[in-house]
C-alpha positions in Angstrom: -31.6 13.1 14.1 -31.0 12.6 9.9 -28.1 10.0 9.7 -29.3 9.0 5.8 -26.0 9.0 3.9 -23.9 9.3 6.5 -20.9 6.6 6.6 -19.9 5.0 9.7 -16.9 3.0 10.4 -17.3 1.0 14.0 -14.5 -1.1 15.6 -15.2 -4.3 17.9 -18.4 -4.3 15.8 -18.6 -8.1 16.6 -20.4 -8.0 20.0 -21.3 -6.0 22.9 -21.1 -2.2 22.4 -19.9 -2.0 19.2 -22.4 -4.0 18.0 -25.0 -2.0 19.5 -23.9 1.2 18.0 -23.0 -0.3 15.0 -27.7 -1.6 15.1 -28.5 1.6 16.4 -26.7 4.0 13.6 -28.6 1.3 10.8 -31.9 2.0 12.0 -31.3 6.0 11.9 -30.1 5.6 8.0 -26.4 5.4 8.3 -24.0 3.1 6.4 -22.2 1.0 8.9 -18.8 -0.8 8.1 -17.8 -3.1 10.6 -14.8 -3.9 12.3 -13.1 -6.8 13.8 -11.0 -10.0 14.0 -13.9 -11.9 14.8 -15.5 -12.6 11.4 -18.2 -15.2 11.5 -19.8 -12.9 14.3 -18.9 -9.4 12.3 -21.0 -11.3 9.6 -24.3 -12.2 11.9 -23.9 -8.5 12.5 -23.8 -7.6 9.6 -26.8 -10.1 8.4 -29.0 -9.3 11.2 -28.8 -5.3 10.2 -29.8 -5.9 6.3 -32.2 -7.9 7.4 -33.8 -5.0 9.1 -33.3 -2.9 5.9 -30.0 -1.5 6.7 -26.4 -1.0 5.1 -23.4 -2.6 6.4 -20.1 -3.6 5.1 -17.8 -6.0 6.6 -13.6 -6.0 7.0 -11.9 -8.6 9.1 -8.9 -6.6 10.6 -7.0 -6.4 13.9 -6.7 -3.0 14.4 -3.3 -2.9 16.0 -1.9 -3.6 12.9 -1.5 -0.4 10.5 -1.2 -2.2 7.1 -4.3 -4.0 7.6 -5.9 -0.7 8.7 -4.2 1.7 5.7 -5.8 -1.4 3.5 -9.0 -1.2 5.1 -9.5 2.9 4.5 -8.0 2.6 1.0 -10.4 0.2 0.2 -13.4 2.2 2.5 -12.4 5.8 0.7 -12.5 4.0 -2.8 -15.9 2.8 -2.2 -17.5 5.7 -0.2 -15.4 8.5 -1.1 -15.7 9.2 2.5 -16.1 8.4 6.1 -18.3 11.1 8.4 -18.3 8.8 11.6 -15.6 6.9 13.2 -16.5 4.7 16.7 -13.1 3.3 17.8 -14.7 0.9 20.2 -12.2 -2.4 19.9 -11.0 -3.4 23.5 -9.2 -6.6 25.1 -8.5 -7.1 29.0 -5.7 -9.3 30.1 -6.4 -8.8 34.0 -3.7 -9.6 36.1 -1.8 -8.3 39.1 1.0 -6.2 38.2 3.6 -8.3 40.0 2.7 -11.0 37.8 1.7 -9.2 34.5 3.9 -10.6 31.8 5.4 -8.3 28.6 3.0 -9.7 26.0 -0.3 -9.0 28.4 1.2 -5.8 28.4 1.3 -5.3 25.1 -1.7 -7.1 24.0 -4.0 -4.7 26.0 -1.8 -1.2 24.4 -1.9 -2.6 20.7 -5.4 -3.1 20.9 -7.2 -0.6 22.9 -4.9 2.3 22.3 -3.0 2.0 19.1 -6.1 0.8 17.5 -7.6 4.1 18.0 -4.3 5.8 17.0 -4.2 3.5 13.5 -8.0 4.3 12.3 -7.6 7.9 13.4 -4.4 8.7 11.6 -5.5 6.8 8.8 -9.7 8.8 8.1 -8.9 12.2 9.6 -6.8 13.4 6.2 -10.4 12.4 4.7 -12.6 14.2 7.6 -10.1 17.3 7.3 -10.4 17.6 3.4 -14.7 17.4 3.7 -13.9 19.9 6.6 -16.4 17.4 8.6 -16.1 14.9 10.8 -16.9 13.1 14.1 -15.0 11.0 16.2 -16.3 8.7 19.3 -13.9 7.0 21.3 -14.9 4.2 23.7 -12.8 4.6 27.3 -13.9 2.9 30.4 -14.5 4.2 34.0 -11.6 2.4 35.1 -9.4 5.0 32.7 -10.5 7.4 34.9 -10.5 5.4 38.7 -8.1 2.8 37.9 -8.7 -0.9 39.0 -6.7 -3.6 40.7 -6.0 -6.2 38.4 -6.1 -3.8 35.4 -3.3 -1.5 35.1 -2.8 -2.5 31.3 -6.4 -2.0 30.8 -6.6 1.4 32.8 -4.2 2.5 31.3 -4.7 1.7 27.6 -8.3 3.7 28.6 -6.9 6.4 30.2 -4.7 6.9 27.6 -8.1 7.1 24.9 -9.1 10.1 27.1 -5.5 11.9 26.6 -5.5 10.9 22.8 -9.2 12.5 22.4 -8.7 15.5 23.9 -5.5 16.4 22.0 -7.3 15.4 18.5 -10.2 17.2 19.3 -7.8 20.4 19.6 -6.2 19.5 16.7 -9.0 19.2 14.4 -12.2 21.5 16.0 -10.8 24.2 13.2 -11.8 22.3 10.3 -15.7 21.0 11.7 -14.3 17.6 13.2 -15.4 16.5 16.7 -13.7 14.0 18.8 -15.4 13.1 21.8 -15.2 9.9 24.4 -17.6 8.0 25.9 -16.5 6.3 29.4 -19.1 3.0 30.5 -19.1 1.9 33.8 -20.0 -1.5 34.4 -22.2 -2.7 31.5 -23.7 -6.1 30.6 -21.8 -7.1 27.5 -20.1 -10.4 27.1 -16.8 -8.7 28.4 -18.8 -8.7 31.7 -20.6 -11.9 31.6 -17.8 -14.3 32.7 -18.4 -13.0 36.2 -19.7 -14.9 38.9 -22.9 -14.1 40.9 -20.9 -12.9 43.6 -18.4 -10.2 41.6 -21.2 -9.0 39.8 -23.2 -8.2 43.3 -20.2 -6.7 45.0 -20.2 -4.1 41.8 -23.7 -3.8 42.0 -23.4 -2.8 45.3 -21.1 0.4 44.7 -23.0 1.5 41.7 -25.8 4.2 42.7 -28.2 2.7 40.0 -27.6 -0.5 41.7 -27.7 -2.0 38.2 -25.3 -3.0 35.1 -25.7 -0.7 32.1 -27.1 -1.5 29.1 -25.1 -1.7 25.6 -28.1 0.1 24.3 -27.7 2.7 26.6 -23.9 3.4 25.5 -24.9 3.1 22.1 -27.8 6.0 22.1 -24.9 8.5 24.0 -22.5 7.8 20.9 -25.5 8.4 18.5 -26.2 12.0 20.3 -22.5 12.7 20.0 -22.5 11.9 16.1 -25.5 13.7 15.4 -25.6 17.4 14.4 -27.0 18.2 17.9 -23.9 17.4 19.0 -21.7 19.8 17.1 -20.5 22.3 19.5 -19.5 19.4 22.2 -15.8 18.1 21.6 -12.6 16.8 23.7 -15.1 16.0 26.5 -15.6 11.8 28.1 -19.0 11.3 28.6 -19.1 9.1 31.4 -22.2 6.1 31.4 -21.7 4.8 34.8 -24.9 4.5 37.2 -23.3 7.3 39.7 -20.0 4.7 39.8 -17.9 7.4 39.4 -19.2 11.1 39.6 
């Protein structure tokens, strides 16, 4: 797989998975610019891959907001004249019980993990659609698919990424653009850390692979579905789950 050249715009690039894809595209040759409202650790990121010999850019930006993002591409397209790969990886959770879910938990979760992939889409496919190439990852989550107590803003903010990535991917597979999603199970990031001994082993215990994935493991999927090998595969949710859901 030849990523030299190619430029790569990755969300939640802070920590976890986006940060993993965000190392992983580096050390095939791409240009990574990173993504989030985290900035001292977008910056270690960023530091730790041109260390290593990469290419990485930095933009702090939440991504619900369109004016930071339109600023953010203007400034991108100016640079790079274009972007070939967009990850749209940012997430939040805000568990809690519907019955006692307020309005801005609501909200939170939707701004973030599914109008932040609506902003950076709308705002690089004009530029994927004039180079008539073009490949979109979009992070969802097994619970998009099963649904989860305790997570029906997260669910579905993720479900939602699966009805947005199919419906692009129609839209745009006429002019060589690919939108695909990827759908982790559970998967050691710091998103999952916070969980006690005992939650972690009672998901454990319905997982097949009787393990937590690995961000690295998430990260080599969305580099297959980037690369050129990947070209006739579109509107599909790779799911990265142990057997969790099948």
């Amino acid at each position: 797989m030849n990523f030299n050249g190619k430029i790569s715009v990755v969300t939640g690039a802070s920590q976890g998975i986006g940060e993993a894809i965000a190392v992983e595209l580096s050390r095939v040759g791409a240009e990574v610019i990173l993504v989030d409202i985290q900035e001292e650790k977008l910056e270690d990121v960023a530091r730790r891959i041109r260390d290593n010999k990469g290419k990485s850019y930095t933009f702090c930006a939440d991504v619900s907001r369109m004016e930071q993002v339109k600023e953010i591409v203007e400034k991108i397209i100016q640079d790079h004249q274009k972007v070939d790969y967009l990850i749209n990886n940012a997430g939040i959770t805000r568990d809690r019980l519907l019955m006692r879910m307020n309005e801005e938990e609501w909200d939170a979760v939707l701004a973030v993990n599914l109008k932040g992939v609506f902003n950076f889409s709308k705002t690089l496919i004009r530029n994927m659609i004039n180079n008539r190439y073009g490949r979109i990852v979009n992070i969802s989550s097994v619970v998009g698919q099963t649904g989860n107590p305790g997570q029906c803003n997260y669910s579905a903010s993720k479900a939602g990424v699966i009805g947005f990535t199919k419906s692009l991917a129609r839209e745009v597979a006429p002019r060589g653009i690919t939108v695909n999603a990827i759908a982790p199970g559970y998967i050691d990031t710091p998103m999952t850390k916070g969980l006690s001994e005992s939650v972690k082993k009672a998901f454990i215990d319905l997982i097949p692979a009787k393990r937590f994935g690995t961000v690295e493991e998430i990260a080599r999927v969305a580099k297959f579905l980037l690369s050129d090998e990947a070209s006739y595969i579109t509107g599909q949710v790779i799911g990265v789950n142990g057997g969790l859901f099948m």
